[in-house]
N, C-alpha and C positions, 0 to 999 in steps of 0.2 A: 551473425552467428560465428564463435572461433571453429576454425579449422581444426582437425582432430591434429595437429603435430603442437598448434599450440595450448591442447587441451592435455595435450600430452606432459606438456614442459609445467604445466600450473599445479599436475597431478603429481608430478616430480617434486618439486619444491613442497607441494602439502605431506610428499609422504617424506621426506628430509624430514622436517618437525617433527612429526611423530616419532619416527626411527629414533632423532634426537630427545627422544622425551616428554615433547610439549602435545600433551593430547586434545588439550580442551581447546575446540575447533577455533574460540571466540577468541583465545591467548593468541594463536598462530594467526588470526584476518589480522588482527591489533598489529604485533610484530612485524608482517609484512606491510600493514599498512604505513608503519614509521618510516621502513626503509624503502616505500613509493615516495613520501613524503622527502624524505634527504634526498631522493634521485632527480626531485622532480626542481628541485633548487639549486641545485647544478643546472639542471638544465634551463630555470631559469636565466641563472646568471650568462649562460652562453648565448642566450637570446639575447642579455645586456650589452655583451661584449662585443657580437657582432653588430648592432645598430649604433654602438660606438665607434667603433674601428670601420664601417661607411660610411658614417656623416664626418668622421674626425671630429666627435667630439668626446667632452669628458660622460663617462659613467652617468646615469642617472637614478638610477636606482643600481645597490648594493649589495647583495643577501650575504655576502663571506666579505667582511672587513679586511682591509688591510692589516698586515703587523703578526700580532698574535694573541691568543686567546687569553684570560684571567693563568692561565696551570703551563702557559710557556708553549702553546703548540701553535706553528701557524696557522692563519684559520683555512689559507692552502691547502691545508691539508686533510682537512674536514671536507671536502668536497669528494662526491661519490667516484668520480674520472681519478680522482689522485690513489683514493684510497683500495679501490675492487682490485687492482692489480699486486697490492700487498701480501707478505706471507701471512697466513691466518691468525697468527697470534697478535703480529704488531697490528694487523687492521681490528681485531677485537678489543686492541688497548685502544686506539683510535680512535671506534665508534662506542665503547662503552666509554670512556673517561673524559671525553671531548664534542664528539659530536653531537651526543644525549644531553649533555649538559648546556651545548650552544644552542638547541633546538628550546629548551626552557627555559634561558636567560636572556637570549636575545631575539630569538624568533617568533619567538609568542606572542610579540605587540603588534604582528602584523597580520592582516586578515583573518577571517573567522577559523579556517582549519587551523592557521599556526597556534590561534588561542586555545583551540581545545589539546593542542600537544603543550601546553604549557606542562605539565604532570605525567609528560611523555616518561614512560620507565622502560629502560632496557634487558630483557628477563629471557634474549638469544642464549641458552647455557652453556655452550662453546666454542670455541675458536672454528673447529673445523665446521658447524650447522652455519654459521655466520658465512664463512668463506663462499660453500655450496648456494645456499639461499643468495649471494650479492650474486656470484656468476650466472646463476640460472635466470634472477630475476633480468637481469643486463644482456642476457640472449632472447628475453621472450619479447620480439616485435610490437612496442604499442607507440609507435609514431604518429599513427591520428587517432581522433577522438574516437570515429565508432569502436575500433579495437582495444583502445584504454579500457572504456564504458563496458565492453563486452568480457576480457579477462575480470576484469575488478566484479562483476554481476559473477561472472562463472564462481568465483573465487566464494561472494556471499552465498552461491545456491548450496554450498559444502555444507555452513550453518548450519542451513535448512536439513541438511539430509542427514546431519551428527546427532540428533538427539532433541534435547530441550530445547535449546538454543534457537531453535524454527520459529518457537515463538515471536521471535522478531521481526520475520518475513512474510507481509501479505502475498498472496499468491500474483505473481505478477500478470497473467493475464487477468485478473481481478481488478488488479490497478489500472493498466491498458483499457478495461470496457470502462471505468469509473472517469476515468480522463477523457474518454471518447466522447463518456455523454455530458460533460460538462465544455467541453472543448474549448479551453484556455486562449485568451487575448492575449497580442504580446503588450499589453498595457495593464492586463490583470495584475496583484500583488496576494500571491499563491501562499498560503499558510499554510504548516502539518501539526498542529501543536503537539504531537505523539511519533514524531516521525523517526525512530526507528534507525532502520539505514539508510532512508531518505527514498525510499521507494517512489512514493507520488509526485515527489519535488523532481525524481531524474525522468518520471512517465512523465511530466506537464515538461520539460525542457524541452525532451525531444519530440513531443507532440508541436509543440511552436517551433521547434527544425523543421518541423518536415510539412506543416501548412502553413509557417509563415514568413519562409525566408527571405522575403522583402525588409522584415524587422533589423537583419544585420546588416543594412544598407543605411540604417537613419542611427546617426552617430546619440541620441535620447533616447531610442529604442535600443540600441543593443548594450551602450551603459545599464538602462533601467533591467535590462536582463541580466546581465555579470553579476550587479550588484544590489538588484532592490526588488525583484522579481518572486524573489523564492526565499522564503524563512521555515526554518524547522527549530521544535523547542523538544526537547528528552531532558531525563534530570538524570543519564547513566552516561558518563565521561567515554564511557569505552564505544556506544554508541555515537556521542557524538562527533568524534575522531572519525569514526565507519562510515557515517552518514557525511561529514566534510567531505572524504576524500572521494567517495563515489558519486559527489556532482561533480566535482574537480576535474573528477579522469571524465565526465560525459560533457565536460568544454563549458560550466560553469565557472566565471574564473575568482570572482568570492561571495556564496550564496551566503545569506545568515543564518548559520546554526550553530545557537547558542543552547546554555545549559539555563533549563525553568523549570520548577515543578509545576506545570501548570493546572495544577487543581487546587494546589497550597498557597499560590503566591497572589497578590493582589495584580490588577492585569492594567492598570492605570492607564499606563501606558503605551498598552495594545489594543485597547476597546475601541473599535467600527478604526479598524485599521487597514482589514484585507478585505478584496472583492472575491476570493475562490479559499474556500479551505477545502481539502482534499484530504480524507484520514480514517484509520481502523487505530483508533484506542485500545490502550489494554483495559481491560474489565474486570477490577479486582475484587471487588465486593464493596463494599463501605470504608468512608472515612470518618472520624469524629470531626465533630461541629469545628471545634476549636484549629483545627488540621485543615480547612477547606477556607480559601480564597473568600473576605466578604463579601467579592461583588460577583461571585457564582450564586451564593446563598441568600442574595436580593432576587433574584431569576426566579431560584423555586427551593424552595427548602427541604433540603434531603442528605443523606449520607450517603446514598446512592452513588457510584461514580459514574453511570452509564449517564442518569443521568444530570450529574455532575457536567459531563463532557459536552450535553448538548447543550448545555445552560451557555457553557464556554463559548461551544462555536457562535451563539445567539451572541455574546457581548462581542465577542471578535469581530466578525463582519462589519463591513460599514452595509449602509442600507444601500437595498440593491444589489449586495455580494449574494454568492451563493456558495453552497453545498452540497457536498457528495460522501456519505460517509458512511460508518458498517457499525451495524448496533444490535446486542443480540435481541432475539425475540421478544423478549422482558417488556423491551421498550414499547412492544406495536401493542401488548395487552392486557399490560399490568394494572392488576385496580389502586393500588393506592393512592392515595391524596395525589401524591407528586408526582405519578406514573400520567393520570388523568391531567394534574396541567400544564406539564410540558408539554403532551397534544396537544390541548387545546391552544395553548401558545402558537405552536407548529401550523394550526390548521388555524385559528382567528387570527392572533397578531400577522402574521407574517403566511407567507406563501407556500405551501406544500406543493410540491411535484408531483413527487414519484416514491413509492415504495414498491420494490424491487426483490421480491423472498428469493436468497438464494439457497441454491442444495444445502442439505444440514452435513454432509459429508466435504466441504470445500474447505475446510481448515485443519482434515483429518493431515497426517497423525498427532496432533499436538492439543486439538480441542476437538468435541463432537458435535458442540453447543448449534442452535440453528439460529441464523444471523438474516439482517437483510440491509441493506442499502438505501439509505433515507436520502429524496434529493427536496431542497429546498431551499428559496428566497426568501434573505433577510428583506423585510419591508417598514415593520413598527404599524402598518395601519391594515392588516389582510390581505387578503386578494385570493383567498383559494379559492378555486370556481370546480376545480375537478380536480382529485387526485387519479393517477396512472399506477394502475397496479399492473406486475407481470409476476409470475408462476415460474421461475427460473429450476428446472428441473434436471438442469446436466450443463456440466461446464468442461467436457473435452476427454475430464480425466475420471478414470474411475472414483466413485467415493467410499473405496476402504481406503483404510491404511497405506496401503500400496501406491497409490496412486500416478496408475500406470496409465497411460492418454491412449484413448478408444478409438483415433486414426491419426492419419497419415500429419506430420506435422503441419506440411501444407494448410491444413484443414481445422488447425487446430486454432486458437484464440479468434481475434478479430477478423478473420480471413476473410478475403473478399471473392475466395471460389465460391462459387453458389454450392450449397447442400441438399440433398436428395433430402425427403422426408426422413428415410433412418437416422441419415446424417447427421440431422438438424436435431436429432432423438436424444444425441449423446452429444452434441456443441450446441445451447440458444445461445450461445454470445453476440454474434451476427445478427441473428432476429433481435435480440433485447434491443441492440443499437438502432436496426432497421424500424421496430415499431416505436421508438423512443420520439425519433423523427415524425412520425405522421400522429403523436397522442393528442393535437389538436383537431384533427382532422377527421382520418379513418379509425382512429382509436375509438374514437368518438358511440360509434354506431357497433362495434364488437358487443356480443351478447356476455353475460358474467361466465356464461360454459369453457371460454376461450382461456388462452394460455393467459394474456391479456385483455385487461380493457380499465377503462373509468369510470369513477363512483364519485356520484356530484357530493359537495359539501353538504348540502342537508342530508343525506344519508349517514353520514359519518358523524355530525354533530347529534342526531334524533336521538338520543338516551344519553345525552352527556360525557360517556364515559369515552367517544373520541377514538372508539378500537380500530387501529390499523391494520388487524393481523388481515391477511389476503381468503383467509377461509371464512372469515365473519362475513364479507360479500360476494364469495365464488357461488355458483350454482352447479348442481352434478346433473348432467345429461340422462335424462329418463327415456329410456330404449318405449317404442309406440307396443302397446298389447292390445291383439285382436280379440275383442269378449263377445261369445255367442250374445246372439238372442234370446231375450227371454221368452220368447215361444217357444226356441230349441231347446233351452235349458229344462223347462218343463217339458218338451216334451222327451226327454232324456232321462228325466226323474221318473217320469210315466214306465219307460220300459224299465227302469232298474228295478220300479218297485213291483213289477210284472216279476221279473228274475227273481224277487225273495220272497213271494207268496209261494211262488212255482217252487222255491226250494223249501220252504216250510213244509209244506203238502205232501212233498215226497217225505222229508224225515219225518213226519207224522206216522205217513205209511208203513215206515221201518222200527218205526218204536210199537206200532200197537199188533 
């Protein structure tokens, strides 16, 4: 978590941009993200220099050429240490007419974030937001990784809270319980094909920090992590620059995140490629036939992109991968053709888990739609024996608009304080994961009344139509009602009809 001084200094720099003119939140993450990107290549290079200047030997790697650039400037000079201390105007000629330019000519062919700055454009509108924005950013403390990871998060929650733009941000305790229950190998190879900022790619990194740090001791395991561990595919330039940098700053040191349309493009090359895919899709509505990948539209024929996507994750996986992924309700119980068999795919071909209903308020304010959490094993030959439903009824934060959190941080997301029954009213997170764990076991034997439980495969295949939604198999709780006796009951009717002769007889009396 940043300290409030340096929440203070990230609030500083956001409101500079503004002041300066640049309002739209997504212009300003970009922006600063170029000038993380230029700082952080400097600091490469000093990394180079000093294991040069110990061992006495030459350079090994370069990132600022000797000499001088194509337009006459040293490349000297391009370097963030040379240039932050500049008067404002000549470091705006600097980084607009030289250092933008080397970052797309030269820097591009290297690693994945450099590639997607190839089309790096510099749109800082003056000398003096330039200045402010280089000093603040070169005051704000991110020397190790968890503080990079955590300014650069701060920075994306801003998106989130501007407007439209949220759309791009799953809820990240959403991603946290989604990683939990999948709990990543450091030998896994983690796909997001939609991935955004890179949200699940930086939850799965630092879930393999923190239970498997033995992985950075085996020189194949911690390569396989730098570099072949974690791929994210978007087809928006601006996201994939966003989504580079904030594995970068979380001590990924070059994930794959490349530019795909991955509903459009043929996936040849990617099919039974990854053991974990981890992702919230966007869910546009339809594509035309001619517009859709043909080895999605061998899966199951539709225009549909929801489910489009899951067609995807099925060709992706290699057999034996699995998934964790957020689909709106459409998907648990829609009749059409294609709605029925992509379940049935889900539940016969391959292995179904867990369907997981979350609050229909969890994605407020940007959508109100209700979603749920599909987990499943690629296999090609079956295996469902039981799916695990849970009733996910509150996730910490309120579900309006607002979405103001209902206790103590402590207590909030994955937390491992235990929660009082209220507690537990307004956060399942903790429970989803706790009963996730025993769905072999004591899931087993829960009655359908529970928040939780399983429903064997014959029940879900019995009418074909394969419905996941959690209220096709829930049962509601019938409170016990004590009914007389039918002796008392008559003899009940006896006295009343005692009581309306008795009253006829007198109004008799007063009519005649």
């Amino acid at each position: 978590m940043l300290v409030g001084e340096i929440r203070s200094q990230i609030d500083s720099i956001w409101n500079d941009f503004w002041a300066g003119g640049m309002s739209n939140p997504l212009s300003v993450i970009e922006q600063i993200t170029y000038l993380l990107f230029i700082k952080r290549l400097d600091e490469l290079q000093d990394v180079e220099e000093a294991k040069a200047n110990t061992l006495k030997i030459p350079l090994e790697r370069r990132f600022f050429p000797e000499g001088e650039d194509p337009r006459g400037e040293p490349y000297e000079n391009l370097r963030w240490k040379n240039f932050k201390g500049l008067e404002p105007r000549e470091m705006f000629r600097i980084v607009d007419e030289h250092v933008f330019p080397f970052i797309r000519e030269r820097v591009a062919a290297e690693g994945s974030l450099a590639k997607s700055m190839r089309d790096a454009r510099f749109q800082i509108p003056t000398p003096a937001l330039l200045a402010r924005a280089v000093d603040k950013l070169d005051h704000v403390p991110m020397g190790d990784r968890d503080t990079k990871g955590d300014v650069y998060e701060y920075m994306l929650g801003k998106i989130a809270s501007a407007g439209q733009n949220g759309q791009f941000r799953t809820p990240r305790h959403i991603i946290a319980l989604m990683t939990a229950l999948m709990a990543p190998t450091p030998r896994d190879v983690i796909c997001d094909p939609a991935a955004g900022t890179c949200g699940f790619l930086v939850a799965a990194s630092e879930y393999l920090r923190d239970h498997h740090p033995e992985l950075f001791r085996d020189d194949a395991l911690r390569r396989h992590f730098h570099e072949q561990a974690f791929h994210g595919f978007d087809f928006d330039p601006t996201m994939l620059r966003i989504g580079a940098m904030n594995m970068i700053l979380h001590g990924v040191e070059n994930p794959v995140v490349e530019y795909r349309d991955s509903l459009s493009e043929d996936i040849a090359g990617e099919k039974d490629r990854y053991s974990l895919i981890l992702a919230n899709p966007p869910f546009a509505g339809s594509l035309d036939f001619e517009q859709t990948a043909r080895d999605l539209q061998q899966v199951v024929k539709t225009k549909k992109t929801e489910l489009l996507f899951l067609a995807l994750f099925l060709r992706l996986l290699r057999t034996g991968g699995r998934a964790a992924v957020i689909v709106p309700d459409g998907v648990l119980f829609g009749s059409s053709k294609a709605h029925k068999e992509l379940r049935r795919l889900l539940v016969e071909d391959n292995k179904l888990d867990a369907v997981i209903s979350l609050p229909s308020g969890v994605f407020r304010p940007y959508a109100g739609v209700s979603t749920a959490i599909l987990i499943f094993t690629k296999t090609g030959v079956g295996g469902t024996d039981h799916v695990w439903f849970y009733d996910m009824t509150a996730d910490g934060l309120s579900l309006d608009d607002k979405r103001q959190p209902l206790l103590p941080d402590e207590k909030l997301g994955l937390t491992k304080v235990a929660l009082t029954e209220a507690e537990h009213a307004k956060n399942n997170l903790p429970d989803v994961l706790a009963r996730w764990a025993e769905r072999d076991v004591a899931e087993r034997e829960r009655p359908r009344t529970a928040q939780s439980f399983c429903v064997p495969k014959a029940d879900i295949a019995a009418d074909g139509a394969y419905d996941l939604s959690i209220n096709r198999y829930k049962e509601t709780v019938h409170e016990a009602v004590e009914h007389e006796s039918p002796a008392e009951i008559i003899a009940e009717l006896k006295v009343l009809e005692a009581e309306i002769a008795d009253g006829l007889a007198k109004l008799e009396e007063m009519l005649a």
